[in-house]
PDB file of N, CA, C, O and CB in Angstrom:
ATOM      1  N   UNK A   1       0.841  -1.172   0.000  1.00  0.00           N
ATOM      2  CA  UNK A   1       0.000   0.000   0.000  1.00  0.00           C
ATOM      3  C   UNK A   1       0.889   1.240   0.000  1.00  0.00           C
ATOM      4  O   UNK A   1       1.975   1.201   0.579  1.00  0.00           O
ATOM      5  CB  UNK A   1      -0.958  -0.004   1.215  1.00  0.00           C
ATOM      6  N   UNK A   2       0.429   2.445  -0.688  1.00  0.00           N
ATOM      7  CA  UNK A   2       1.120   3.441  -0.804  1.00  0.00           C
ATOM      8  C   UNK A   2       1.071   3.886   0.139  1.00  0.00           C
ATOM      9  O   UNK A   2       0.177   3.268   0.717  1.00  0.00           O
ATOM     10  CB  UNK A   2       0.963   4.143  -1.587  1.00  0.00           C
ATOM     11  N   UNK A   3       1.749   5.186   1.284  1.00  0.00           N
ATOM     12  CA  UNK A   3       1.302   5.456   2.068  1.00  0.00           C
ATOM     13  C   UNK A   3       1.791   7.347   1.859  1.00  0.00           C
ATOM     14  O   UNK A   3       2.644   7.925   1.184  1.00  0.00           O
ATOM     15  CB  UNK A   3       1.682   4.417   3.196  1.00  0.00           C
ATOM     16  N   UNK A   4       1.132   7.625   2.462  1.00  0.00           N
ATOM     17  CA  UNK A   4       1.068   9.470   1.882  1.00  0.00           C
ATOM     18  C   UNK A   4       1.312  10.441   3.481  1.00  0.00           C
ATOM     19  O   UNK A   4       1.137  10.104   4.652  1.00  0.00           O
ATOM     20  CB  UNK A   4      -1.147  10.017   0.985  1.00  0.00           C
ATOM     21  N   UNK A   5       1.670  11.431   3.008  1.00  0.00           N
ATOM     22  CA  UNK A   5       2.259  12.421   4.259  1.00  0.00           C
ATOM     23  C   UNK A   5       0.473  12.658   4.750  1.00  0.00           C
ATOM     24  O   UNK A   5      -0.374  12.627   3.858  1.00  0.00           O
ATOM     25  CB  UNK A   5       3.449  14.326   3.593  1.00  0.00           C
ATOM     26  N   UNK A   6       0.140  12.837   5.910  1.00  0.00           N
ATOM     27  CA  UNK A   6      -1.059  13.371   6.651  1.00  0.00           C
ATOM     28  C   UNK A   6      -1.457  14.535   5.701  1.00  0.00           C
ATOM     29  O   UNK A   6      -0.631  15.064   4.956  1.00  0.00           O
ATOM     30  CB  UNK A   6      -0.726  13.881   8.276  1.00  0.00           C
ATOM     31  N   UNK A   7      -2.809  14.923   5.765  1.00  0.00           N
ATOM     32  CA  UNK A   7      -3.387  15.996   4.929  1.00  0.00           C
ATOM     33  C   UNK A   7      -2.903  17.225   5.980  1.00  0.00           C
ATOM     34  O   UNK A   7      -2.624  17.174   7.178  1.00  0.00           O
ATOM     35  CB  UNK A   7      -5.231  15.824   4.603  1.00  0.00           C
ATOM     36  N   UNK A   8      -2.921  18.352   5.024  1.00  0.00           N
ATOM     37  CA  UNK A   8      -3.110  19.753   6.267  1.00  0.00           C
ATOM     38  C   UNK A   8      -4.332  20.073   7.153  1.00  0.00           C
ATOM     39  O   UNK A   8      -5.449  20.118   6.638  1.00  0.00           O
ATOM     40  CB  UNK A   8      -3.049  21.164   5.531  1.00  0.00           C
ATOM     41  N   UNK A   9      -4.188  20.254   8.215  1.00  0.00           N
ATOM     42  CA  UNK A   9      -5.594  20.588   9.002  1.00  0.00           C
ATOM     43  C   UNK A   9      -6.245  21.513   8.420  1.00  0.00           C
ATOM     44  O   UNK A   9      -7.187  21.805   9.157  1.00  0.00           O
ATOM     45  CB  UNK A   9      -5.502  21.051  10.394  1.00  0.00           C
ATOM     46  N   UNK A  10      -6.254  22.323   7.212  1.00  0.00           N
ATOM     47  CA  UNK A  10      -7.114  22.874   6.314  1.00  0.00           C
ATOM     48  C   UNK A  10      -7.788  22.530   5.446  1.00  0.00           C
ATOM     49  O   UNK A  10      -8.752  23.136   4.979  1.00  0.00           O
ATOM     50  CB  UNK A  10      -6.779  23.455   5.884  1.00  0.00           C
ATOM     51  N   UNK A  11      -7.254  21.266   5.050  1.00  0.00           N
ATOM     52  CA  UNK A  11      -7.423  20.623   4.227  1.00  0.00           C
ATOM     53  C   UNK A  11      -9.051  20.244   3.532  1.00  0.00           C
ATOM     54  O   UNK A  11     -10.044  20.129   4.252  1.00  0.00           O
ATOM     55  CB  UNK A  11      -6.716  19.751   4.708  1.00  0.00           C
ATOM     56  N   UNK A  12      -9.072  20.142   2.573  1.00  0.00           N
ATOM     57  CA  UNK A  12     -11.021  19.663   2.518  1.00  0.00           C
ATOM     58  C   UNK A  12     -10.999  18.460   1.390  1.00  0.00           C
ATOM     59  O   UNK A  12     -10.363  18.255   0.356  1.00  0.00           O
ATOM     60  CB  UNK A  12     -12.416  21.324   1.725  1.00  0.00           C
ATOM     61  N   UNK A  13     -12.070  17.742   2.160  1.00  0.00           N
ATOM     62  CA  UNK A  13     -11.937  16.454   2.036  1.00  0.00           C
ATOM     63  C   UNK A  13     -13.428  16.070   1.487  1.00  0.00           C
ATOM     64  O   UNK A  13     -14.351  16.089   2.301  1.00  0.00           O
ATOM     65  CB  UNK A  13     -11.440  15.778   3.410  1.00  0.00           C
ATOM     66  N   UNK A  14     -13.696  15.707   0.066  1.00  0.00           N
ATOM     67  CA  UNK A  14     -15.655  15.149   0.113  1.00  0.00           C
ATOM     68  C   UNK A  14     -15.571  14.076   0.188  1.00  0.00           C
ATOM     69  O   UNK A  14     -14.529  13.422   0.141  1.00  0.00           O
ATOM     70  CB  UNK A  14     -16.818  15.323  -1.153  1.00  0.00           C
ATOM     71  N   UNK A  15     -16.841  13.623   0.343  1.00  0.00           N
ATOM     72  CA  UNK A  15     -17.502  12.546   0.153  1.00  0.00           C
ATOM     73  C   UNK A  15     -18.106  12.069  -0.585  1.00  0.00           C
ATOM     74  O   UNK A  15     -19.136  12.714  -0.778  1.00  0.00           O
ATOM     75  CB  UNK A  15     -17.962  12.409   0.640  1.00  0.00           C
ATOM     76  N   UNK A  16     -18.022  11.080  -1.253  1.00  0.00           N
ATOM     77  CA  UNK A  16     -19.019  10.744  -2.234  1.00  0.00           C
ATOM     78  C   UNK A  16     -20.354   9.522  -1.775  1.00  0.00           C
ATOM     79  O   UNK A  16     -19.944   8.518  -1.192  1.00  0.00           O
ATOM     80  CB  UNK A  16     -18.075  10.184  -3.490  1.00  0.00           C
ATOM     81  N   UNK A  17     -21.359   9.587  -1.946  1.00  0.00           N
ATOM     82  CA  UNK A  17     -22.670   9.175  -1.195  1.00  0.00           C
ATOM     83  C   UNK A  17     -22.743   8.122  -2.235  1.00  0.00           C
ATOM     84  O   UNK A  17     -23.022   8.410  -3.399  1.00  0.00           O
ATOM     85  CB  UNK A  17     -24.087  10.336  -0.993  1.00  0.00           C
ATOM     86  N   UNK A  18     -22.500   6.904  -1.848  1.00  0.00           N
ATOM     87  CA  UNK A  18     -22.839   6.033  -3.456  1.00  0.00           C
ATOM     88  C   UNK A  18     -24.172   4.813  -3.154  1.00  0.00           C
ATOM     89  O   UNK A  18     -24.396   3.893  -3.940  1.00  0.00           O
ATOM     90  CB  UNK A  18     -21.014   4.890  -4.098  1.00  0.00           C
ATOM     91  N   UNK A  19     -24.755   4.985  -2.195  1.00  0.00           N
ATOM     92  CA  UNK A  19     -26.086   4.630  -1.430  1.00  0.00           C
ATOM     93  C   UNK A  19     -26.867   5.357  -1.102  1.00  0.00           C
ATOM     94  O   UNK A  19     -26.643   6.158  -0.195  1.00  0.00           O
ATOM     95  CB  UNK A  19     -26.028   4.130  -0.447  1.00  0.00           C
ATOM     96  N   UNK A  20     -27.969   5.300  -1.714  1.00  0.00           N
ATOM     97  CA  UNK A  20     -29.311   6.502  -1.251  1.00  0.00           C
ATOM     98  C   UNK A  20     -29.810   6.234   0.594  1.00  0.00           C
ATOM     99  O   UNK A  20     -30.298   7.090   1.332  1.00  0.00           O
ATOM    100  CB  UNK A  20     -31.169   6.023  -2.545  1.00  0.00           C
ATOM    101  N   UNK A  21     -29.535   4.996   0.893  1.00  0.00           N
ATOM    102  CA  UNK A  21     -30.509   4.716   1.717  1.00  0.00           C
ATOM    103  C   UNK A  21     -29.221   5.735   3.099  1.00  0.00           C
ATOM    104  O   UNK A  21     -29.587   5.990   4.246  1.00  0.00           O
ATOM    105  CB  UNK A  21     -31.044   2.602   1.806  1.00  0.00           C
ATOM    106  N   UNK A  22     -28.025   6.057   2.620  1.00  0.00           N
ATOM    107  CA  UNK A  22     -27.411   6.904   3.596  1.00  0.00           C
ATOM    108  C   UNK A  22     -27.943   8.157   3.580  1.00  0.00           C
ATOM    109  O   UNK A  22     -27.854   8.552   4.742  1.00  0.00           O
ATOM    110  CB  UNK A  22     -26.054   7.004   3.447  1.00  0.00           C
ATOM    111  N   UNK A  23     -28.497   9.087   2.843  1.00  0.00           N
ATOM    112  CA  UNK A  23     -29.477  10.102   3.379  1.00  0.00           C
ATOM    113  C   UNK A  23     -30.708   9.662   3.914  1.00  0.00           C
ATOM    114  O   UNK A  23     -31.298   8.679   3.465  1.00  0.00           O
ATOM    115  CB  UNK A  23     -29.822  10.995   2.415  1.00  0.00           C
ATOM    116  N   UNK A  24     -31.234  10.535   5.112  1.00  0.00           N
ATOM    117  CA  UNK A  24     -32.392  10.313   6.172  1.00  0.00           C
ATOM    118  C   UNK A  24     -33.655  10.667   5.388  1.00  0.00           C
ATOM    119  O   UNK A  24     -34.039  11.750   5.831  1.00  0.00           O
ATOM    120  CB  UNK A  24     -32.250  11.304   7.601  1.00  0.00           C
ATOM    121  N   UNK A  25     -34.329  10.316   4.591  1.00  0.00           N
ATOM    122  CA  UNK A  25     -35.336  10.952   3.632  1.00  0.00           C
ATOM    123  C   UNK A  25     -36.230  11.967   4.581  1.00  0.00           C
ATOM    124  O   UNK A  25     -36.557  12.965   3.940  1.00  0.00           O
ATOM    125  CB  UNK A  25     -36.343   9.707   2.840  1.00  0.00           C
ATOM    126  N   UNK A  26     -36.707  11.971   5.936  1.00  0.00           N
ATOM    127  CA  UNK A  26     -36.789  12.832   6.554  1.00  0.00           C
ATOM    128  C   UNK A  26     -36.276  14.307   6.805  1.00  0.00           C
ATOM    129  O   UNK A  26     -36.777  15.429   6.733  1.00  0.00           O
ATOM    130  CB  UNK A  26     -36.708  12.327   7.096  1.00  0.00           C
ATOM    131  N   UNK A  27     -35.421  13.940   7.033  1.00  0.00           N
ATOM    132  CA  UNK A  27     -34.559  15.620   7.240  1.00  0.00           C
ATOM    133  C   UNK A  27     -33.506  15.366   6.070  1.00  0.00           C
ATOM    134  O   UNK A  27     -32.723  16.280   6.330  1.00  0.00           O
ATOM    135  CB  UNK A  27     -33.524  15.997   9.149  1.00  0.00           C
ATOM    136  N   UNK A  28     -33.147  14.939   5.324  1.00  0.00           N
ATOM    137  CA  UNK A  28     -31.946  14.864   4.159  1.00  0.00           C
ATOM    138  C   UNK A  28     -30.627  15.008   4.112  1.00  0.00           C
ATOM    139  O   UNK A  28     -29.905  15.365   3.182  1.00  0.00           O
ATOM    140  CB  UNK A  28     -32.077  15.606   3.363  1.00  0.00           C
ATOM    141  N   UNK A  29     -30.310  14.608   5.520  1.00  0.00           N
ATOM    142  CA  UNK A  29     -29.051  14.397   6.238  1.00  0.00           C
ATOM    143  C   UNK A  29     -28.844  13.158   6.124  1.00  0.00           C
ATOM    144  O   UNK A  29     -29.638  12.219   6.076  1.00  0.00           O
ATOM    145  CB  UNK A  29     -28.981  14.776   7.591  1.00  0.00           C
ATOM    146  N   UNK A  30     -26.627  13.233   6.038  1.00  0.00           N
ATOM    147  CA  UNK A  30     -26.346  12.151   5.547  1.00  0.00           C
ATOM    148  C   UNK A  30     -26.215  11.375   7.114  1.00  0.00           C
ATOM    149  O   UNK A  30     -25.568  11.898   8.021  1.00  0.00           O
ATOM    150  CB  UNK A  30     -25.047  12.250   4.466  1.00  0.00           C
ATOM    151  N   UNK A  31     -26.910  10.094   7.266  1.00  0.00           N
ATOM    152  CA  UNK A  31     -26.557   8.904   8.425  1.00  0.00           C
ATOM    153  C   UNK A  31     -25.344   9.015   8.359  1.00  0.00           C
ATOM    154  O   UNK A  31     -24.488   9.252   7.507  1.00  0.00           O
ATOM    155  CB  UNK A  31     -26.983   7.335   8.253  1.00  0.00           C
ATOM    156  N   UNK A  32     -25.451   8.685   9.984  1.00  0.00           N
ATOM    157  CA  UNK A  32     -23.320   8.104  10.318  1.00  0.00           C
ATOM    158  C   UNK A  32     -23.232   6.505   9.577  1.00  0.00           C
ATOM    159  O   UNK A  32     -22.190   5.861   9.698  1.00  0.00           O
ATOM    160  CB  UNK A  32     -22.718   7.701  12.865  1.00  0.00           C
ATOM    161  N   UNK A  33     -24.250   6.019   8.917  1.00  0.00           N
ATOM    162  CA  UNK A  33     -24.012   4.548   8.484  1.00  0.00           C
ATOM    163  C   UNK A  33     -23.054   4.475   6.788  1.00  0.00           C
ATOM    164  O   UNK A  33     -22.601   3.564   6.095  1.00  0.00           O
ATOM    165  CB  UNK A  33     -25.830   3.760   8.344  1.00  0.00           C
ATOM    166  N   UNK A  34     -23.130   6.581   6.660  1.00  0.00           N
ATOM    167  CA  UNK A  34     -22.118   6.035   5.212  1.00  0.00           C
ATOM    168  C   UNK A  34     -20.547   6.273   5.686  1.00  0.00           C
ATOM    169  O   UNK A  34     -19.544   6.049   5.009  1.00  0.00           O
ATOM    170  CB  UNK A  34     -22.441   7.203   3.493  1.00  0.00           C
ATOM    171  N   UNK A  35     -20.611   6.771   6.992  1.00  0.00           N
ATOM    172  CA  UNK A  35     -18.991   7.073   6.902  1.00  0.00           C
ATOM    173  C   UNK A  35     -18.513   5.517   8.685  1.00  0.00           C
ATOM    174  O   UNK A  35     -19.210   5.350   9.686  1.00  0.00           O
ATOM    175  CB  UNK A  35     -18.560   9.795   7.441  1.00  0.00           C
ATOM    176  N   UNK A  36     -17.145   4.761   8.319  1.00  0.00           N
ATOM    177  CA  UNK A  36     -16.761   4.078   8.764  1.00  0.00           C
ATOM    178  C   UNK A  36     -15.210   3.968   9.149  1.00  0.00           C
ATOM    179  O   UNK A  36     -14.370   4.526   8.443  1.00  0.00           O
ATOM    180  CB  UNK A  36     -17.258   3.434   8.216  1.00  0.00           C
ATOM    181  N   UNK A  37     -14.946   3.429   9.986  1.00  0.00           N
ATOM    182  CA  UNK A  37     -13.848   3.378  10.227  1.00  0.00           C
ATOM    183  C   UNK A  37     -12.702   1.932   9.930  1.00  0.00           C
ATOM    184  O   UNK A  37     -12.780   0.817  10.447  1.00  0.00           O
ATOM    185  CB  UNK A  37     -14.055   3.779  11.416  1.00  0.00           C
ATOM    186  N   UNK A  38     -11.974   2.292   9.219  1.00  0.00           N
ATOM    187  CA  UNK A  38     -11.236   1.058   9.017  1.00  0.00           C
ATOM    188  C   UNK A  38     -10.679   0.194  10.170  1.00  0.00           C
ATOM    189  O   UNK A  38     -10.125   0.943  10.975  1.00  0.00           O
ATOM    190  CB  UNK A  38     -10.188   1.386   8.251  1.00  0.00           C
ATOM    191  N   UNK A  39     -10.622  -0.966  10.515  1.00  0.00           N
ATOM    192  CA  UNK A  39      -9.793  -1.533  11.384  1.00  0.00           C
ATOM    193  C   UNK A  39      -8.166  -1.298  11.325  1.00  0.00           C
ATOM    194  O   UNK A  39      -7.533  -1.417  12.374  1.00  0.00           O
ATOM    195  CB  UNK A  39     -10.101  -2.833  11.258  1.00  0.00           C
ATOM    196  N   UNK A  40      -7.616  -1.027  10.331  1.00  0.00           N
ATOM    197  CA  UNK A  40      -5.682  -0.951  10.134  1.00  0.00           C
ATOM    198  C   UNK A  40      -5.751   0.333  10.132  1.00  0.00           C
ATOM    199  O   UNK A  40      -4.598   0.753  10.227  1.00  0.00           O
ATOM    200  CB  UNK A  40      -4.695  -1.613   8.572  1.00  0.00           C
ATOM    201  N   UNK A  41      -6.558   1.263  10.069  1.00  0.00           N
ATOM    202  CA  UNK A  41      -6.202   2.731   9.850  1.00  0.00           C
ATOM    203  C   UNK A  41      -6.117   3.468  10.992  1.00  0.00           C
ATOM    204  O   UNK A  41      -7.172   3.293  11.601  1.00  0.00           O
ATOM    205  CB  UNK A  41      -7.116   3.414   9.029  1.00  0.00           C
ATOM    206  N   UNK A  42      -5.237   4.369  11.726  1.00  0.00           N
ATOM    207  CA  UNK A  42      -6.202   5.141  12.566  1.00  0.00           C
ATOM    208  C   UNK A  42      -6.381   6.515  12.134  1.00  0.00           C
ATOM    209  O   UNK A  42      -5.542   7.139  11.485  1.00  0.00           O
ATOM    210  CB  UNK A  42      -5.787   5.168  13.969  1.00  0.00           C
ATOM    211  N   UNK A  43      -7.962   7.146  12.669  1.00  0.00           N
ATOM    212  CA  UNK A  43      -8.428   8.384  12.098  1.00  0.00           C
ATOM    213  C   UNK A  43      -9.282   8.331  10.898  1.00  0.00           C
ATOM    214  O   UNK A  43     -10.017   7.347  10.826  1.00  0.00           O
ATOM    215  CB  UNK A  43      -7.348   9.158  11.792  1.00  0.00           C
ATOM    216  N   UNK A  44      -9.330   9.159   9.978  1.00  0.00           N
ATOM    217  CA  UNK A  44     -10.633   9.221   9.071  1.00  0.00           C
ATOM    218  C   UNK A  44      -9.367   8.653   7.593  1.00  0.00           C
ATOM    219  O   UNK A  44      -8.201   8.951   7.334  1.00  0.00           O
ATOM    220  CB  UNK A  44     -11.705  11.354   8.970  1.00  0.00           C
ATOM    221  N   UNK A  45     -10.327   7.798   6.989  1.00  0.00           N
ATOM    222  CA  UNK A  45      -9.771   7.157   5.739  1.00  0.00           C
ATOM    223  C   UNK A  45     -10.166   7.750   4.319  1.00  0.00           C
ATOM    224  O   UNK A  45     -11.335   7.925   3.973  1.00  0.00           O
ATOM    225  CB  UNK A  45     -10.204   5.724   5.752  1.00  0.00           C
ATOM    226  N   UNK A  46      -9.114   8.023   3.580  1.00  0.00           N
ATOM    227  CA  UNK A  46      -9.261   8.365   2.291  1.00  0.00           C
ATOM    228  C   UNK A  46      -8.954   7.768   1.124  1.00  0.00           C
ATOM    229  O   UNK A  46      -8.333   6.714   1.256  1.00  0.00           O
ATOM    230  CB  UNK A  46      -8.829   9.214   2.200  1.00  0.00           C
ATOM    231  N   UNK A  47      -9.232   8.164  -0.154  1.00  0.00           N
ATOM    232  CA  UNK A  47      -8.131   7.673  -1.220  1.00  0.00           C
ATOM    233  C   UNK A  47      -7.939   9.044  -2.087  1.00  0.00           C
ATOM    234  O   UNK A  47      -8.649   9.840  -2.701  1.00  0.00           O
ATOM    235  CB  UNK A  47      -8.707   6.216  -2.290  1.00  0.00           C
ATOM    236  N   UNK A  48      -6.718   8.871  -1.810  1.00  0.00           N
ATOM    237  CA  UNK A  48      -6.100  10.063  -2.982  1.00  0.00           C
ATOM    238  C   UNK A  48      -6.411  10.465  -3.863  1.00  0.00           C
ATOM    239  O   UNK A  48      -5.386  10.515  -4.544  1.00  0.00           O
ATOM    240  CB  UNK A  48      -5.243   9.994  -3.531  1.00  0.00           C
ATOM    241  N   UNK A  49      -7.514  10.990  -4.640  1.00  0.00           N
ATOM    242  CA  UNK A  49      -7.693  11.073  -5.881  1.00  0.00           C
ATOM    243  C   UNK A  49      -6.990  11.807  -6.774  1.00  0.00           C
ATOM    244  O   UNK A  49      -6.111  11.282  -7.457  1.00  0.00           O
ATOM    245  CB  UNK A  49      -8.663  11.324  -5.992  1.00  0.00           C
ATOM    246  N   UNK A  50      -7.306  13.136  -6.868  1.00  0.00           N
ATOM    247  CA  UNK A  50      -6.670  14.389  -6.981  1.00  0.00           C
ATOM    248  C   UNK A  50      -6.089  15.795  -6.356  1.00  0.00           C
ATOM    249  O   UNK A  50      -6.777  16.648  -5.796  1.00  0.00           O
ATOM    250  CB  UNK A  50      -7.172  14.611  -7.479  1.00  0.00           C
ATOM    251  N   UNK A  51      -4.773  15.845  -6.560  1.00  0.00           N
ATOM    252  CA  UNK A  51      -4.984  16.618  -5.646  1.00  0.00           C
ATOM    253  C   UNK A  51      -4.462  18.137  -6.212  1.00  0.00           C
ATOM    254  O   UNK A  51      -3.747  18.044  -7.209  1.00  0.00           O
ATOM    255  CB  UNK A  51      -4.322  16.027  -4.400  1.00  0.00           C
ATOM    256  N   UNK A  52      -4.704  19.490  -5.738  1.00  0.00           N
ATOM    257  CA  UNK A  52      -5.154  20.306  -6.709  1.00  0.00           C
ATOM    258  C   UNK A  52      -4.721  21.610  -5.646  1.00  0.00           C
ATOM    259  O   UNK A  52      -5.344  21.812  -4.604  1.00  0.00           O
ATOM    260  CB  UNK A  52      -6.887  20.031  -7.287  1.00  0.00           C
ATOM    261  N   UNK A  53      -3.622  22.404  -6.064  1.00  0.00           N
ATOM    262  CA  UNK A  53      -3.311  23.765  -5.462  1.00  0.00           C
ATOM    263  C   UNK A  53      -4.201  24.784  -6.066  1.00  0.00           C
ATOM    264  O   UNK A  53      -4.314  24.798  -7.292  1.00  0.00           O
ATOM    265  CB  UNK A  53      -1.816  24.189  -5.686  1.00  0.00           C
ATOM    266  N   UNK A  54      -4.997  25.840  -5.166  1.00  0.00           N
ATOM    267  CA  UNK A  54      -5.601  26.670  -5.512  1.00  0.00           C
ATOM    268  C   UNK A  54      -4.959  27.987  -5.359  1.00  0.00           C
ATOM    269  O   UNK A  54      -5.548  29.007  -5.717  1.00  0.00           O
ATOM    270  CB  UNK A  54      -6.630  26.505  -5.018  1.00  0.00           C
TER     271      UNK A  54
END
């Protein structure tokens, strides 16, 4: 596995929603059931896609 320097604490990070049933059709907030935590990782998990100086 590749492994990458930590993001900056400025940093911004999306999400992509690829299950409907993770928005609450009620209020249209996304459930904590789309975001998870890896077992080998610690902290919030990503994949690199692009990355882009503004």
């Amino acid at each position: 596995m590749i492994e990458f320097e930590p993001l900056p604490g400025d940093a911004v990070v999306y999400r992509a929603l690829l299950r409907s049933q993770w928005i609450d059709e009620d209020t249209g907030r996304v459930k904590a059931d789309a975001y998870f935590l890896r077992a080998s990782e610690p902290g919030l998990s990503v994949n690199i896609a692009q990355s882009t100086v503004v």
